[in-house]
Legacy VTK file of the C-alpha trace (Angstrom):
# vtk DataFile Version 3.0
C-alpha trace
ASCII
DATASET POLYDATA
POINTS 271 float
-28.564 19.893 236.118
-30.292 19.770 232.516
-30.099 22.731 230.376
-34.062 23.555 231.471
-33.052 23.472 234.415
-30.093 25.589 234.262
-32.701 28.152 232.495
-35.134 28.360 234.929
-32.531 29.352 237.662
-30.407 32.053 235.833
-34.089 32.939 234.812
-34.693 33.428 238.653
-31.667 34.865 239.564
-31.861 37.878 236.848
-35.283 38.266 238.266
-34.371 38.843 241.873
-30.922 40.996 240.806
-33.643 42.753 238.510
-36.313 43.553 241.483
-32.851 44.521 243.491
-32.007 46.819 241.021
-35.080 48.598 240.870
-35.573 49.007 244.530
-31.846 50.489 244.566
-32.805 52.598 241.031
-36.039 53.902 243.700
-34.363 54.962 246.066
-31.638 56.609 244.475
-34.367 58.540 242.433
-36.092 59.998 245.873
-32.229 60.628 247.138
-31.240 62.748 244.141
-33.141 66.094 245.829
-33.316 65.277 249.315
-30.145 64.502 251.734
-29.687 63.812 255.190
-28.667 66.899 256.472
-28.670 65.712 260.168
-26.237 63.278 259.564
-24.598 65.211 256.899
-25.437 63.527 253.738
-26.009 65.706 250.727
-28.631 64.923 248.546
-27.675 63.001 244.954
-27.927 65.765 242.775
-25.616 68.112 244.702
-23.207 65.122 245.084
-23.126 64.596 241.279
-22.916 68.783 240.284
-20.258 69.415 243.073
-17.000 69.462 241.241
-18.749 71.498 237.941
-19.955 74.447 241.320
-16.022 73.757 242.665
-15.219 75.355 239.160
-14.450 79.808 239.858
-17.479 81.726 239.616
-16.025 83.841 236.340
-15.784 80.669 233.838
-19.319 79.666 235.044
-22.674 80.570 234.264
-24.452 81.429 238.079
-28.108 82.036 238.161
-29.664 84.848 241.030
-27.275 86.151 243.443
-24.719 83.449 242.682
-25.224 81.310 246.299
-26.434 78.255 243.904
-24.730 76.490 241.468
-27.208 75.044 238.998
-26.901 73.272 235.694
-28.601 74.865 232.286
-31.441 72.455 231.306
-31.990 73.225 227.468
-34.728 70.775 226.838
-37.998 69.925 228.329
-36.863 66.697 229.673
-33.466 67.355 230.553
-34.021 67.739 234.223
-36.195 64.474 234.057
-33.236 62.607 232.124
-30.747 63.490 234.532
-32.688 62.351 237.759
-33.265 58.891 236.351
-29.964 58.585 234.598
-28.946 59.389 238.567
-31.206 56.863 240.127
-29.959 54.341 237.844
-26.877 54.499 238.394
-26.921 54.934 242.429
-29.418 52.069 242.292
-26.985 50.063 240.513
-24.272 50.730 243.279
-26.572 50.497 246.019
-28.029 46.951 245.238
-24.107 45.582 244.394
-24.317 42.981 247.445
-27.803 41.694 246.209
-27.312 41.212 241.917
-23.440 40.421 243.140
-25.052 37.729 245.744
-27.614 36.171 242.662
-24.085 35.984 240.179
-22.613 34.179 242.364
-25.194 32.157 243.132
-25.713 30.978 240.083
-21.847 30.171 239.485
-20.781 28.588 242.406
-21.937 25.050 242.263
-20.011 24.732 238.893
-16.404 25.827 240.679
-14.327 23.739 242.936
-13.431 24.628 246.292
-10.274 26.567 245.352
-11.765 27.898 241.974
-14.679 29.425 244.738
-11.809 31.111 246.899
-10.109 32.806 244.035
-13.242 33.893 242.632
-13.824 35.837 246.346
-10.662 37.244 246.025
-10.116 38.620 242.664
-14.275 39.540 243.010
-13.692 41.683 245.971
-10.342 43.284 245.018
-11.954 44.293 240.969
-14.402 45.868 242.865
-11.963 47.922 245.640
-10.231 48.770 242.632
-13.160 50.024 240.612
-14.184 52.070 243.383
-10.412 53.418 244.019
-10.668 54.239 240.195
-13.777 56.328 240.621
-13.227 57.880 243.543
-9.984 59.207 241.635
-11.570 60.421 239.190
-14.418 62.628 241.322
-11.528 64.031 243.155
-9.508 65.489 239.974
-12.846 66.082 238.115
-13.096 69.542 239.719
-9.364 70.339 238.855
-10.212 69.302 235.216
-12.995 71.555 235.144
-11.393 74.418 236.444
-8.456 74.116 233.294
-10.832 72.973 230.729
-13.357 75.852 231.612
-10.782 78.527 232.181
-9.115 78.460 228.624
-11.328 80.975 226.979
-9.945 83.476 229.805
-12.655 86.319 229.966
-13.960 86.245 226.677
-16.428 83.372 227.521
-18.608 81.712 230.276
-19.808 77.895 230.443
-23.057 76.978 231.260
-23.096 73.203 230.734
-26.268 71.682 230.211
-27.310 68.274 232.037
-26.539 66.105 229.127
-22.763 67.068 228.482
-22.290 67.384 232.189
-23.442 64.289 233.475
-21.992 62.203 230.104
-18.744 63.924 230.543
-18.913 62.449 234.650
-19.864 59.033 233.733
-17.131 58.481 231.103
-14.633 59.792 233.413
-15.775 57.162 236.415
-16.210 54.656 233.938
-12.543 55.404 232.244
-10.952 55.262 235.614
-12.596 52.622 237.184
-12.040 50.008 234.053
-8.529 51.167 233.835
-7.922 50.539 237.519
-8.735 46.920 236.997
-5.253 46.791 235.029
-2.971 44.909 238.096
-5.407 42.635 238.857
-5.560 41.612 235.033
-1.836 41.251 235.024
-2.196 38.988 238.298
-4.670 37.178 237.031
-2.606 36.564 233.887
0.198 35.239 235.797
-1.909 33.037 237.991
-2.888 31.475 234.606
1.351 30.897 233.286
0.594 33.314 230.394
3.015 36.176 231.986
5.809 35.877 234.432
6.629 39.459 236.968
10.034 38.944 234.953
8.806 39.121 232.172
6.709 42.410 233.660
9.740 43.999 235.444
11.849 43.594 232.026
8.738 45.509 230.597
8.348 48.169 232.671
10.002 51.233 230.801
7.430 49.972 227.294
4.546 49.576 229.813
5.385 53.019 231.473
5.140 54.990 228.116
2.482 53.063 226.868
-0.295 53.899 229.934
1.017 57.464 229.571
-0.244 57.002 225.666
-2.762 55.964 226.810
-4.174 58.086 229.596
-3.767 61.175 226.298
-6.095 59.131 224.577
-8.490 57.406 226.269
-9.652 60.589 228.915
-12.413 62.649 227.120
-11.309 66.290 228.689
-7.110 66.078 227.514
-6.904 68.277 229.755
-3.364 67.786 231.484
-4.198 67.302 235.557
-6.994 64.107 234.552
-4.356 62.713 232.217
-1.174 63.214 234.750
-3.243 61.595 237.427
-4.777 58.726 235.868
-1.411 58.140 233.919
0.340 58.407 237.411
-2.009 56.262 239.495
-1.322 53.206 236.180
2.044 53.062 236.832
1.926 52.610 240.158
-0.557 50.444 239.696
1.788 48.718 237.012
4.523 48.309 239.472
2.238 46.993 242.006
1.303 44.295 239.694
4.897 43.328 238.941
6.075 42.900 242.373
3.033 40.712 243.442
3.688 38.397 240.492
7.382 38.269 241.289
6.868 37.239 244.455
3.920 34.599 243.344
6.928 33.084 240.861
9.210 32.722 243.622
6.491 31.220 246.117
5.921 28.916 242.979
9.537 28.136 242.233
10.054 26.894 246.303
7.166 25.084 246.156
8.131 23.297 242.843
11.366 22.506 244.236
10.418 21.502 247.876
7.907 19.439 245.637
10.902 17.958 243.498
11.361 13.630 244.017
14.415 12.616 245.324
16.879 11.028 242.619
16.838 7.166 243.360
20.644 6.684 243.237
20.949 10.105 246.210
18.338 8.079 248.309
20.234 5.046 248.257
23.370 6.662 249.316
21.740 8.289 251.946
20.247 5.471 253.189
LINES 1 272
271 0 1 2 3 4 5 6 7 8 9 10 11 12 13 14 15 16 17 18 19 20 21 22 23 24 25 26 27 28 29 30 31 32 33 34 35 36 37 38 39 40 41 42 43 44 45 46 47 48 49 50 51 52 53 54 55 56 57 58 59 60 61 62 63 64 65 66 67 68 69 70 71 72 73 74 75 76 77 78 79 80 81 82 83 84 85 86 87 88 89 90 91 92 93 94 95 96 97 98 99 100 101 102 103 104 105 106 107 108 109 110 111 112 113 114 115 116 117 118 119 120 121 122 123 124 125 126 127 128 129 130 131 132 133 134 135 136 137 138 139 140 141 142 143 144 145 146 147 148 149 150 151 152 153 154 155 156 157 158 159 160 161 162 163 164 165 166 167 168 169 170 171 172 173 174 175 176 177 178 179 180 181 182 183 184 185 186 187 188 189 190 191 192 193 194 195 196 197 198 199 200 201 202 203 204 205 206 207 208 209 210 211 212 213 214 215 216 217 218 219 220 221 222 223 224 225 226 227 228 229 230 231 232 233 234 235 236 237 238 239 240 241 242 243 244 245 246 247 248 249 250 251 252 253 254 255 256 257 258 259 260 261 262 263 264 265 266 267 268 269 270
């Protein structure tokens, strides 16, 4: 195809990921304060707030009689921010299959047969592993809370507004979900000859106290549960990476050496 050409269809395709998007963004905006209760879906916004109201009533600001667990909006807008910064981001999971559909749309016809296949696999496995990463994350969120809120002891109470709340969630689900993409990057590196699982395995005490490094640095509470289990789930996930490209190498080495000609001088012999 020309280059016009190649414009007018990622032109098209951004357009209907875009109108995808925004139906996803829409619905995720009327889902933020209504649920499902019948069927036992909570609404968005109680979703998001659970692991801040999972946090003991005495290092938390509650409003009334204490039966709700509300954030503290400080601005005019706050409540307004949150809701769409919500919608946004549900819409953005929600219409996955469609803007994921128009991507690969677009790339396919420039891939080869096999080039398409791996591109399924490692597509489909990033995101499993994305959404391992953040459901990790939501799951020791509350626990993080809990020790982060419960330092100042009874001298002082939180009452987190939406904006620190809701940018301390993302940047955890965003930490753990990038860093979960860390075997498949090592994979993918060995699929390409730049690194060997030998190479990895020889590695693996350096690797070890480097993701421990760097689960103190990189999570935004340093608060010891989030960085034990995010530091724990990358080694595992380390490990997990070196025996899968061990065992590529040695389904590479037989097939190299079933592959092997026969020396001329043997196949005379033998004949």
């Amino acid at each position: 195809m020309p280059v016009l050409e190649h414009l007018h269809e990622l032109r098209r395709r951004m357009f209907l990921a875009t109108v995808a998007l925004l139906g996803g963004t829409a619905v995720g905006f009327l889902w933020f304060g209504h649920g499902i209760p019948a069927l036992g879906v909570p609404s968005l916004g109680e979703l998001l707030i659970e692991p801040y109201c999972a946090v003991p009533a005495q290092s938390r600001v509650t409003f009334g009689d204490g039966s709700t667990c509300q954030l503290l909006a400080t601005g005019p807008f706050s409540a307004l921010e949150l809701q769409l910064k919500s919608a946004v981001i549900a819409g953005a999971v929600l219409s996955a299959p469609c803007w994921l559909h128009q991507l690969w749309a677009f790339v396919t016809p420039a891939l080869h047969g096999r080039e398409r296949r791996y591109a399924i696999v490692f597509g489909a496995t990033g995101g499993l592993l994305f959404a391992g990463g953040t459901a990790l994350a939501y799951l020791v969120l509350r626990e993080g809370l809990t020790v982060l809120l419960g330092f100042g002891g009874d001298t002082t109470v939180t009452a987190l507004s939406p904006e620190s709340y809701f940018s301390f969630l993302i940047a955890m689900l965003v930490i753990f979900g990038v860093s979960f993409e860390l075997p498949l990057l090592l994979i993918m590196l060995n699929a390409a000859g730049v690194l060997s699982g030998a190479r990895l395995a020889r590695a693996r005490r350096y690797a070890i106290f480097g993701l421990v490094v760097f689960a103190g640095l990189i999570v935004p509470g340093n608060d010891p549960i989030t960085m034990g289990a995010l530091a724990g789930a990358l080694v595992l996930l380390y490990e997990v990476a070196v025996q899968v490209t061990r065992l590529r190498d040695r389904r590479r080495d037989r097939t190299a050496d079933s592959a092997e000609p026969v020396p001329v001088a043997a196949d005379a012999a033998a004949r």
